[in-house]
N, C-alpha and C positions, 0 to 999 in steps of 0.2 A: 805506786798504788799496790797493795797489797790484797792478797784475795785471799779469802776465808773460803776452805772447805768444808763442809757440813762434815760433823764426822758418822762416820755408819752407824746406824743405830743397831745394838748387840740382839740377838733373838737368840731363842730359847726351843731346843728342838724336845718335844716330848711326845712319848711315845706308852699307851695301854691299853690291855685289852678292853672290849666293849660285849656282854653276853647280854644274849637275848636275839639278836638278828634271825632273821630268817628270809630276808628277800631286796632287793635295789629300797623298796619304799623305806624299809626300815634304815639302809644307810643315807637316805637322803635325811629323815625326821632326826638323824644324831647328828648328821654335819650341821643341820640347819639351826639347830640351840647350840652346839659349839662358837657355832661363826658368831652366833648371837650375845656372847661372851665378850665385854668389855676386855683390848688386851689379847684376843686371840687374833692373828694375822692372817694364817689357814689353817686348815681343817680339811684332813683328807683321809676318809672311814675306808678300811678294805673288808668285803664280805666273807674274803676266802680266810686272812689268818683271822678276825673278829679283832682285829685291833684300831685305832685312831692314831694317825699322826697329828699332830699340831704344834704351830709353830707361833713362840707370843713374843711380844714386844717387851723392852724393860718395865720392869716391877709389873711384872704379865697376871694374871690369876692362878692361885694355888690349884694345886691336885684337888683340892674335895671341893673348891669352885665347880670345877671341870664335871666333877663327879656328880654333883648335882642337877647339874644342866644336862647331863645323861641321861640321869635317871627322870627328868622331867620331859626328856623323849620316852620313857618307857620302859629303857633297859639300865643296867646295871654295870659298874667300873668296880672289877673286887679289889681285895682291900691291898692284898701283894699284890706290884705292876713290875716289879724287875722279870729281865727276861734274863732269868737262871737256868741253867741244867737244872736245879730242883724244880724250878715254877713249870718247865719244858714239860720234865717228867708227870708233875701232877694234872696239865695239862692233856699230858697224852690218855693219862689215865681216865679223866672226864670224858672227854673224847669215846673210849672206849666202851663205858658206862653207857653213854646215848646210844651210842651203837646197837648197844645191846637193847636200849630199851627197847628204841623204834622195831628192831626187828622181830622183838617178841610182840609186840603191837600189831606190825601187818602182817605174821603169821594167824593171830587171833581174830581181826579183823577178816582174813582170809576166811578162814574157818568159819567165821558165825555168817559171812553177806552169802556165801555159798548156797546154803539151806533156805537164805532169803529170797535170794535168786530164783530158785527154782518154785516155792512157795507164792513171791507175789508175781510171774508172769507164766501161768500154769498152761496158759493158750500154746507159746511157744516149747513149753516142756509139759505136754500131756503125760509122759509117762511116771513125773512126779509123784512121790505119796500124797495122796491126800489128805491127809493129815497135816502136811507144812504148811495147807493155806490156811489154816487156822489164824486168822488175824491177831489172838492176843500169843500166839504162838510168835509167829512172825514182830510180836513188840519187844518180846522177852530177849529175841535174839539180836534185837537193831537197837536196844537202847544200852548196852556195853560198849558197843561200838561206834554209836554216836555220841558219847558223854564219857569214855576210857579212853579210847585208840585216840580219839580224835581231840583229847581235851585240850590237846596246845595250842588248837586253833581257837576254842571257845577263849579260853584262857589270853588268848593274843584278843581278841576281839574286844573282851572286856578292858585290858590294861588300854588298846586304843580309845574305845570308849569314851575314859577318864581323860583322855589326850585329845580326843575331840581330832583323830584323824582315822584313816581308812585304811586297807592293804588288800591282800588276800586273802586273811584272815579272817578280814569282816564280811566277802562273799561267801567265804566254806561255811562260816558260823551263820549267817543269816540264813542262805540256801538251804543247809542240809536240817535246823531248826525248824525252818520253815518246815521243810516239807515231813519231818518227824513228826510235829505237835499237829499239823494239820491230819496226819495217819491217825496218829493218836485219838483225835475229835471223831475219827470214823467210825475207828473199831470202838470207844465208848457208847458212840449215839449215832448206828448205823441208819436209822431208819429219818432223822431228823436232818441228813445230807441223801439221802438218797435222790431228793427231787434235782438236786443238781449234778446228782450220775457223780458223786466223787464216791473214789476207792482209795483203799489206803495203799502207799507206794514208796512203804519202808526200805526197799530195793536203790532208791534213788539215793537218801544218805549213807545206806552202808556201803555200797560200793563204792563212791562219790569218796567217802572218807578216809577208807581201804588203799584206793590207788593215790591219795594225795599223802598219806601216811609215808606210802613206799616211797613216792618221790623224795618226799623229807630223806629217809633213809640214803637213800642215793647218794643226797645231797652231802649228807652231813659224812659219808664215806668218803666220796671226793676231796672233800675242804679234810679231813681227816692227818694228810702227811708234809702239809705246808710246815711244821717247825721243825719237818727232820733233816731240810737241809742245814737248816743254822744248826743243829745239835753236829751234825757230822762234821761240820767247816770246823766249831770249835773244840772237836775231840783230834782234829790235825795238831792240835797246841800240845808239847809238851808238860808233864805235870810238874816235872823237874828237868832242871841244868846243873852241868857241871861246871862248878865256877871257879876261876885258879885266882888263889886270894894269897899272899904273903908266901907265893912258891909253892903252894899247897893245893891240888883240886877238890873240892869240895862240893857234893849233891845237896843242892838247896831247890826250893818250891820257885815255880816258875816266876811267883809275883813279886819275888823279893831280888830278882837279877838288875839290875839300873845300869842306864847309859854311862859306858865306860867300862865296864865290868870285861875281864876276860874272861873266855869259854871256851873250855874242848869241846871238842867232839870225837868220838869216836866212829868208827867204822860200823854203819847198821843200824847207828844213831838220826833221831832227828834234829836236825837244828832248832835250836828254841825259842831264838829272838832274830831280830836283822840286825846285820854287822857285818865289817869288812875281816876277810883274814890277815891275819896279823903272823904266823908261822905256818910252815907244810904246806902239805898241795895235797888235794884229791878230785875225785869229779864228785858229782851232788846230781844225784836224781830229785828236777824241781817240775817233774810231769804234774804233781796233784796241785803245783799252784799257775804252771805256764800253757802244762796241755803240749809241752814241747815234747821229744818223745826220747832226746838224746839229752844225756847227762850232760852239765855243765865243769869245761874244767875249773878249778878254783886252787888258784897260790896267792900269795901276799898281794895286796894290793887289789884284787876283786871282791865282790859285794857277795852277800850269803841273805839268805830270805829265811826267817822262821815260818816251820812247818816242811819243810825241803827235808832229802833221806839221804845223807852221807852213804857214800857206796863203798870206797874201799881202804884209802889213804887216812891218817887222824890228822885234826890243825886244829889250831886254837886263832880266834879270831875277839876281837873288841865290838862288842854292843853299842850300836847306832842307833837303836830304836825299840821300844819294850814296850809292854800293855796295847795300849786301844792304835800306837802308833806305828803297830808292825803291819806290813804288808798282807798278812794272813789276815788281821782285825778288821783293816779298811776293811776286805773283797766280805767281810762277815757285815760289818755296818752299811756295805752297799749291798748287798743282798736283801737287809731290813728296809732299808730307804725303797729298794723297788720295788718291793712287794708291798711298803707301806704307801706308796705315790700310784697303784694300778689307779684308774678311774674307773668303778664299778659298774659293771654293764648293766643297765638297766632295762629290765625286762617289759613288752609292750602291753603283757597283762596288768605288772605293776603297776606301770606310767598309767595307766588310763584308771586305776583303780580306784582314787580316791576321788575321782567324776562321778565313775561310773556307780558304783554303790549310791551317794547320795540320790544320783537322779533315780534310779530302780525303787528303793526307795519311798521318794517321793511318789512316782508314777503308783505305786503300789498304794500307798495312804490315799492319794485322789480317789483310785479305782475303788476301792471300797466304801468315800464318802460319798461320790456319785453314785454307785450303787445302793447303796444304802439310803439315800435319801429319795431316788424317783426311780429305783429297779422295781421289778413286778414281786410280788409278794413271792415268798417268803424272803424279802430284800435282804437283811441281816446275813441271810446262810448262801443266797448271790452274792453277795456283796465279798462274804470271805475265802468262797471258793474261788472268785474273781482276782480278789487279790493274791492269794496262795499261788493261782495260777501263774498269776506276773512273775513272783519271786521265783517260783519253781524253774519258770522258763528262762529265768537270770539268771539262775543257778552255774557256778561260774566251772561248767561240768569240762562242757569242750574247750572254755577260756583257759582252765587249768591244764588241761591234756594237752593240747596245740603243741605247746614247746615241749614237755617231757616227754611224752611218746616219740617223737621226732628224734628228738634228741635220745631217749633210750634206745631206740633202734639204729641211728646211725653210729651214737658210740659201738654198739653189740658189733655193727659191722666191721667197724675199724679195726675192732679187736680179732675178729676173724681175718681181716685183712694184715695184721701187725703194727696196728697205729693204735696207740691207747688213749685215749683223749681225757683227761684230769676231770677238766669241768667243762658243761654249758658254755660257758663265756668264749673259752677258746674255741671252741667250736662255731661259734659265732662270730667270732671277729677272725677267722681264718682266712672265711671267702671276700674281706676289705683289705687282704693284706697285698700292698703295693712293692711292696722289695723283702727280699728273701736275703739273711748275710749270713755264707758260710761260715765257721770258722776252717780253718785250714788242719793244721793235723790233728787226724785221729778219725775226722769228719770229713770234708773230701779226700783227704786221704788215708794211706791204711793204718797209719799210727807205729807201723813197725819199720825201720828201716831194711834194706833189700839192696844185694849187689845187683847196678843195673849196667855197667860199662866193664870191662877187662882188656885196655887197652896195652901191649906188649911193643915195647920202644922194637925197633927195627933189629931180625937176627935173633930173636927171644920169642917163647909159644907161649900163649896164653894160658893153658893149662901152669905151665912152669912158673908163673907169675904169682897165678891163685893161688897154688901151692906154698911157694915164698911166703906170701902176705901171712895166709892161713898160718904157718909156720909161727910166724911172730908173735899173732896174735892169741895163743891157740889157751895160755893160761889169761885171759885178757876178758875182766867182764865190762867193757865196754860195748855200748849196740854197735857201733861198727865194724868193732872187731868180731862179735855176736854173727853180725851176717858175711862176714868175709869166709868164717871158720864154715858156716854155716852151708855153703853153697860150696865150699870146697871138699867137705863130707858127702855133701849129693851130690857129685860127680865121681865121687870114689879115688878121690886124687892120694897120692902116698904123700905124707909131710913128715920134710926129715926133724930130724930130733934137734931139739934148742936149748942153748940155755943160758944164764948172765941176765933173764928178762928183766930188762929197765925201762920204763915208764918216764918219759921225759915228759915236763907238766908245758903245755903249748906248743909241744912240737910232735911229737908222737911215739915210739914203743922203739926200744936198740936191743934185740937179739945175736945171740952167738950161738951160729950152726956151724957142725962139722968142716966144711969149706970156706967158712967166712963169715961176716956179720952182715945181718940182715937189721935194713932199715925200714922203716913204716913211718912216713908221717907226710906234712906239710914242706912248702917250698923252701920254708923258713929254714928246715931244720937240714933238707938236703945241703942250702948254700952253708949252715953252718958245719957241716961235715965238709965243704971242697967239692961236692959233686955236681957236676954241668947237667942241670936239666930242660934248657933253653928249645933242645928239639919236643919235648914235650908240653912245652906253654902253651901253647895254640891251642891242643884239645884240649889241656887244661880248661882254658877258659870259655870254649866250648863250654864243657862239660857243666861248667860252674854257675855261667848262663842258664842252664836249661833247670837250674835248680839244685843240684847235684853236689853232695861232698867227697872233692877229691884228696886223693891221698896217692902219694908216689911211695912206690919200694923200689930198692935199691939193695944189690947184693954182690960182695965184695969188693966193693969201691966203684961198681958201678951200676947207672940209673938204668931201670929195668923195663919199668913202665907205671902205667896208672890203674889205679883201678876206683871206681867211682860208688858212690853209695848214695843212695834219696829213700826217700817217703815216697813210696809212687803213689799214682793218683787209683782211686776206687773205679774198677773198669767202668761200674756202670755212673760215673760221674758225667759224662758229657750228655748220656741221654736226660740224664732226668735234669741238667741245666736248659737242655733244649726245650722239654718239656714246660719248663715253669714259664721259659718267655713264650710259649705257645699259648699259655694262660692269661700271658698280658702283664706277668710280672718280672721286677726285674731284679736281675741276681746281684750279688757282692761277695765278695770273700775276705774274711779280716783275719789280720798274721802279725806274728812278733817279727818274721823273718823281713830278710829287706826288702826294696821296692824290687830288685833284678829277681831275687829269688820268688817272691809272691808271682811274679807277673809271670814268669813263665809257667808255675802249676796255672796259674788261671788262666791263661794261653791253650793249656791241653785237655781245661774241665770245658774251654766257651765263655768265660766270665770274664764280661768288659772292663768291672769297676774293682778296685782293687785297694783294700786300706790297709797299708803296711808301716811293720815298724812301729802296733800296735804293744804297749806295757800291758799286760793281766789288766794293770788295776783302772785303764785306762778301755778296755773293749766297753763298759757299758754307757761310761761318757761317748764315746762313737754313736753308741745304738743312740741315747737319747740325741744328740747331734741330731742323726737322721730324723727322726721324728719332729723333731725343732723344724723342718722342713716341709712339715707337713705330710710324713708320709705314716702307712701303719706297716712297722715294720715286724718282720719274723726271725729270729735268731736260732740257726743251728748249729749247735754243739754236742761239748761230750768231757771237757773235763773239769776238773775243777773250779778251776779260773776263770771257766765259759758261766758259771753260775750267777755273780753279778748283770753279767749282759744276758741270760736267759730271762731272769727277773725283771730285767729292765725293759726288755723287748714289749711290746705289745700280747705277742706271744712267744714262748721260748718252746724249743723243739728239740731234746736231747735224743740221741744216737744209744740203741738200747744195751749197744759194748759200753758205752761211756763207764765214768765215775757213779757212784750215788746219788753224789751231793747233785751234779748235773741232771739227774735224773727227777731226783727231789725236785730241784728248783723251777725244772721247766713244764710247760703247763700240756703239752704232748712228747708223751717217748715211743720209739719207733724201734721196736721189739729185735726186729729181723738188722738190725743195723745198715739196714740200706738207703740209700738214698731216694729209690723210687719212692719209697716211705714218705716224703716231703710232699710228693707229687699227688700221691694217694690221699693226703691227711686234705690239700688243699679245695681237691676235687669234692670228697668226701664233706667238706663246710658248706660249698657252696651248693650241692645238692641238696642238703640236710635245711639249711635257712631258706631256700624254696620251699621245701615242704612245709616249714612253719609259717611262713608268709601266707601258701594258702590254707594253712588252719587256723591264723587266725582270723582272715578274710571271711572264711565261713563261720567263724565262733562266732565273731560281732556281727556279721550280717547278719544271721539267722534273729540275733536279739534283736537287732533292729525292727528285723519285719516282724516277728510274732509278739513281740511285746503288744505291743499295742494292741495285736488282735486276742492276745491273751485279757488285754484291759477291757475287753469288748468295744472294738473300736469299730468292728463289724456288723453291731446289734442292730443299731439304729436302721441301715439300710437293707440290710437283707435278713436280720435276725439269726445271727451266726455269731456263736460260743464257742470259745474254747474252752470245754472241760479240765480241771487236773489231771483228770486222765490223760487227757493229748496233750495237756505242757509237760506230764511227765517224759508221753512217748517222743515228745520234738527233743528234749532234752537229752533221752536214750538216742535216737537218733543222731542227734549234733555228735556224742561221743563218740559211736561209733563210726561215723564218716571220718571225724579229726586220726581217729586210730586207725580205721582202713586206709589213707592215707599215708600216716607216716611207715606202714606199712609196707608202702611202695621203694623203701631204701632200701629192705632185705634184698631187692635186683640190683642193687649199684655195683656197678665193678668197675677197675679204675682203669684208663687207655694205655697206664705203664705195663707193659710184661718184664719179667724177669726172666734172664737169661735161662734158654729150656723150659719155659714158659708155654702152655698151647697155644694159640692166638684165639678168642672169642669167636665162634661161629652164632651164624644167625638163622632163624626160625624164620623159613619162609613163608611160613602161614600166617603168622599174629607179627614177622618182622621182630621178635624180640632176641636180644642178643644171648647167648646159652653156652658156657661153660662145657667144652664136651667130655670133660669129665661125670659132669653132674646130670648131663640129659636125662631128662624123662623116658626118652623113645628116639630112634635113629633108623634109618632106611638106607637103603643099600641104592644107587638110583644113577643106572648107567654107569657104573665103576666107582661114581664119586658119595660118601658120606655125605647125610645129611642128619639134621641132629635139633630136635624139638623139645618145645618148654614143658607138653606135655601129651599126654596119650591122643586127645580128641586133636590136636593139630598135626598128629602123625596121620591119623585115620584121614582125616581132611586130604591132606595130601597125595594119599597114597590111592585117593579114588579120581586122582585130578593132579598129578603133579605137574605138566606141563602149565596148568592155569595159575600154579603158583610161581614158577620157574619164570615166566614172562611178565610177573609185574614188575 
């Protein structure tokens, strides 16, 4: 019996920008006509870089299929989609243009709602001129600002419109419309609304439009550096190689090198493609693509990575792999993929938007044909003051603030604190995150190697040993040799003069000093010289155990002792691992090195789970793993090669020593290079989406209950109106709660201290925890400091302190 395998069917991965977005709604209306696409498989929009992935079946749908179907969500696929250094550049440039636009927008904006401010609510600013209450004064200034600053919102409302769907767009546009053209009817024909007490309350779309303007700004600053990581991953590529063609080397263009091809390299040089070497030895600084921190050696018959920086020796080695197939290509094509596969967070204003609008709305057109049809005379001018009131009190003031103020003030703090947070989203998806995965050097530990052992064989002083090594290594720019020389200089040790320095490739460094020859290296290289190192195996492997690269010296023909070199770990690594499972999350660390070596740094940081023996190109396949499992995971890094798995993460969290590219890619960086940082940023989310939780608890509540009573739902039974005036003031009101509010984050401070750190003292008065650097007021009280939020909780206590002392 023979059995037929289906055979796989071929897809087609494509990939281009999408312009026009501005929120979750709008990526969900461009996936949903993609998907809708005869031929397309998936469809998955990201809001941060503005691009689409999609992936089609054979004989799938052309590009200006796609393109259409875009544009029949509303937005636009321009006409170049290669993702070029040129497209990159013109890209950043647009970019920068917006930039500019918006913030010349909410400075202007600023400027003109200011005067309005103070013009239409005179009660609370008596001292005003009186001159700005001038109603057609007050129109002059609010209709630039409602129909300039603001026009991309009208502008969005209408292309929705035509698309017969909803966003935020079509609350700011209805809302601040609304309650403009209703001003407008005032100050025309003030006496013909007067019987229904409406004022004009130009105040409500200029500022309304002002601070949603800035938020745009924000936004569009944030999504602003998403393609500078791929520009930097692909400025690691050489522009040329030197290629040895008929006995000859010759500098040709990177694109023209093919498999098989020989290539020097020189000393200082980068490598340009992947290959194995073929002649020489040198070691190869491949930190910018492994994150490792110690150069690799390399003689004939080992692997070379294009993008890697030859350090000191030249070799020529044979091309294994060129173009999109080198190892530096992937980590650039997995960087695309993860940032093109995020799943876009969708915001609760958004999700509810395209309900919520229709029903308002709706509710609004009844209210007026009810009133209209059986209100008391003058019905017509009930009727629209009734309805204006609806909209007005819909007005999506505090629905729109909830999350940006929240979120502006918790970013502001983080930043005070040394966490910088990219976007919204990460900060939102922080306080879900279920596992945290270190990477290992650079990031729990310090990235620099350091002598940590100077073990001297039996009859020999440790000094005398350091000495020695230092000796050998002393013209030697290897990191090992780096910290040997390094710590034997800070002791002040004298090191005799050397010289014949030979560099043996796998085995270690042969020196000739006045009394003998001094040897440096591995086991290998002692039994290849004849020297019995047998009484030093044990701590050897001690030593190797804990993590540690050991290295014997030996001098004149005999073993001297050991001296041992590691990555040690970042002192404040174990607290802030304790910390995060204190938070209920749980750690991981992921390493190239092996399972004995991983497991002991995560032995001395507290980390149970350990994934070792991880390749570069292979850490973001791990993260997604984890996530396959259900969980939302956070990846912290710092080098190059940590970029794919930053992307890939849920959230990525670069170390603010790191690389760029790492920095670029991940969606929080952490200034101060600390780890407490991690601990801060997590605390810092899940305070931060509490405070939006209850703003928007109260956004939509407040609509809930006053709509209606705005509808006059209250007439019938007791004869109770709500004016425009009170839907505006509920409206000012809702805002200003959401903002006092999120307000409440400028007091967050995080439970990690930093070493020499004060520790938080607390206010016995109000109980609130205070900085005692920053106190307001302090008391002297019985020998012991005391130290208050502010002057009136000092005075409290200082007429009654025992009353406070005993709660």
């Amino acid at each position: 019996m023979t059995t037929h395998t289906k055979p796989t069917e071929p897809e087609v991965r494509l990939d281009f920008p999408v312009k026009g977005m501005h929120c979750a709604a709008c990526v969900g209306k461009v996936e949903r006509e993609l998907l809708g696409v005869p031929g397309v498989k998936t469809a998955a929009v990201n809001l941060a870089t503005e691009r689409a992935t999609v992936r089609l079946g054979a004989g799938g749908p052309s590009l200006e299929v796609l393109r259409r179907a875009v544009a029949a969500a509303g937005y636009a696929v321009p006409v170049d989609i290669a993702a070029t250094p040129e497209a990159a550049d013109r890209e950043q440039a647009e970019r920068a243009r917006e930039n500019r636009r918006l913030r010349l927008k909410f400075v202007a904006g600023a400027a003109l709602s200011l005067p309005v401010l103070l013009g239409s609510m005179h009660e609370v600013f008596p001292w005003a001129p009186h001159w700005l209450r001038n109603p057609f004064l007050l129109w002059a200034l609010t209709t630039p600002v409602q129909f300039w600053v603001g026009w991309q919102f009208h502008a969005g409302f209408l292309t929705e419109l035509r698309h017969r769907s909803a966003s935020m767009n079509t609350l700011v546009s209805v809302g601040t419309n609304a309650a403009y053209f209703f001003s407008v009817a005032v100050t025309l024909w003030p006496g013909v609304f007067s019987a229904t007490g409406a004022m004009p309350y130009y105040e409500a779309s200029a500022l309304l439009m002002t601070f949603l303007v800035l938020g745009r700004m924000l936004e569009a600053r944030a999504r602003g550096g998403t393609s500078e990581a791929i520009r930097r991953l692909i400025a690691l590529t050489p522009k040329t190689a030197c290629v040895v063609r008929v006995g000859k080397e010759e500098d040709v263009p990177i694109g023209l090198v093919l498999v098989g091809d020989l290539l020097r390299v020189r000393p200082g040089e980068r490598v340009a493609v992947d290959g194995q070497v073929v002649e020489g030895a040198s070691t190869v600084d491949e930190s910018m693509l492994t994150g490792e921190s110690l150069p690799v050696e390399k003689r004939p018959g080992t692997t070379v990575v294009g993008g890697s920086v030859n350090r000191t020796g030249g070799f020529t080695f044979r091309a294994t792999r060129v173009g999109s197939e080198t190892v530096l290509a992937q980590i650039i094509r997995l960087v695309e993929e993860a940032q093109g596969s995020k799943a876009p967070i969708q915001r609760m204003a958004d999700r509810v938007a395209s309900v919520f609008v229709p029903v308002v709305l709706a509710i609004a057109a009844l209210t007026f044909g009810v009133w209209w049809a059986w209100g008391p005379e003058p019905s017509f001018f009930y009727a629209l003051a009734n309805a204006v009131g609806v909209l007005v009190i819909a007005c999506p003031c505090a629905m729109g603030l909830a999350t940006p103020t929240a979120i502006m003030v918790g970013t502001g703090k983080g930043a005070e604190l040394g966490v910088l947070v990219k976007s919204a989203g990460a900060l939102e998806l922080l306080h879900r995150v279920g596992i945290v995965v270190f990477d290992k050097t650079g990031t729990l530990t310090v990235g620099k190697p350091v002598v940590t052992d100077v073990v001297p064989a039996p009859g020999f002083e440790a000094d005398g040993l350091l000495a020695l090594a230092a000796a050998a290594e002393q013209g030697s720019e290897h990191p090992l040799g780096e910290a040997i020389v390094t710590l034997a200089k800070a002791r002040g040790l004298a090191l005799p003069p050397v010289s014949e320095f030979q560099a043996v490739p796998g085995q270690g460094v042969d020196a000739l000093a006045p009394d003998g020859r001094i040897l440096l290296g591995n086991a290998r290289m002692m039994q290849a010289r004849g020297l019995d190192v047998a009484g030093l195996d044990p701590r050897a492997r001690r030593l190797a155990a804990e993590g540690k690269s050991v290295v014997y010296v030996a001098f004149a023909g005999e073993a001297h002792g050991l001296v041992a070199v590691a990555d040690v770990l970042k002192p404040e690594a174990p607290a802030a691992v304790a910390a995060l499972k204190a938070l209920g999350i749980e750690v991981a660390m992921l390493t190239g090195d092996t399972g004995l070596t991983g497991e002991a740094i995560a032995r001395q940081a507290g980390i149970d789970r350990v994934l070792a023996e991880v390749l570069p190109e292979q850490k973001a396949a791990e993260i997604k793993r984890l996530q396959e499992e259900g969980r939302l995971v956070a990846m912290v890094g710092d080098g190059i090669n940590d970029a794919p798995a930053l992307a890939q993460a849920d959230v990525g969290i670069a170390m603010g020593s790191g690389t760029d590219v790492a920095i670029e890619a991940a969606d929080v960086t952490l200034m101060r290079g600390n780890l407490h940082g991690v601990v801060t940023a997590v605390e810092l989310s899940r305070r931060t989406i509490r405070i939006i939780k209850e703003n928007l608890g109260w956004a939509f509540g407040y609509n809930i209950v006053l709509v209606p009573v705005a509808a006059g739902a209250l007439y019938p039974l007791w004869g109770v109106l709500l004016s425009p005036i009170l839907a505006g003031l509920a409206m000012a009101l809702s805002s200003v709660s959401v903002v006092a509010n999120s307000l409440r984050l400028k007091r967050f401070h995080t439970t990690q201290r930093e070493e020499g750190e004060p520790a938080m003292a607390k206010d016995p008065v109000c109980s609130m925890d205070v900085d005692p650097k920053k106190a307001a007021a302090q008391s002297n009280y019985k020998g012991h400091m005391i130290y208050f939020c502010a002057v009136g909780c000092k005075q409290k206590f200082d007429a009654d302190p025992e009353k406070y002392l005993s709660k």
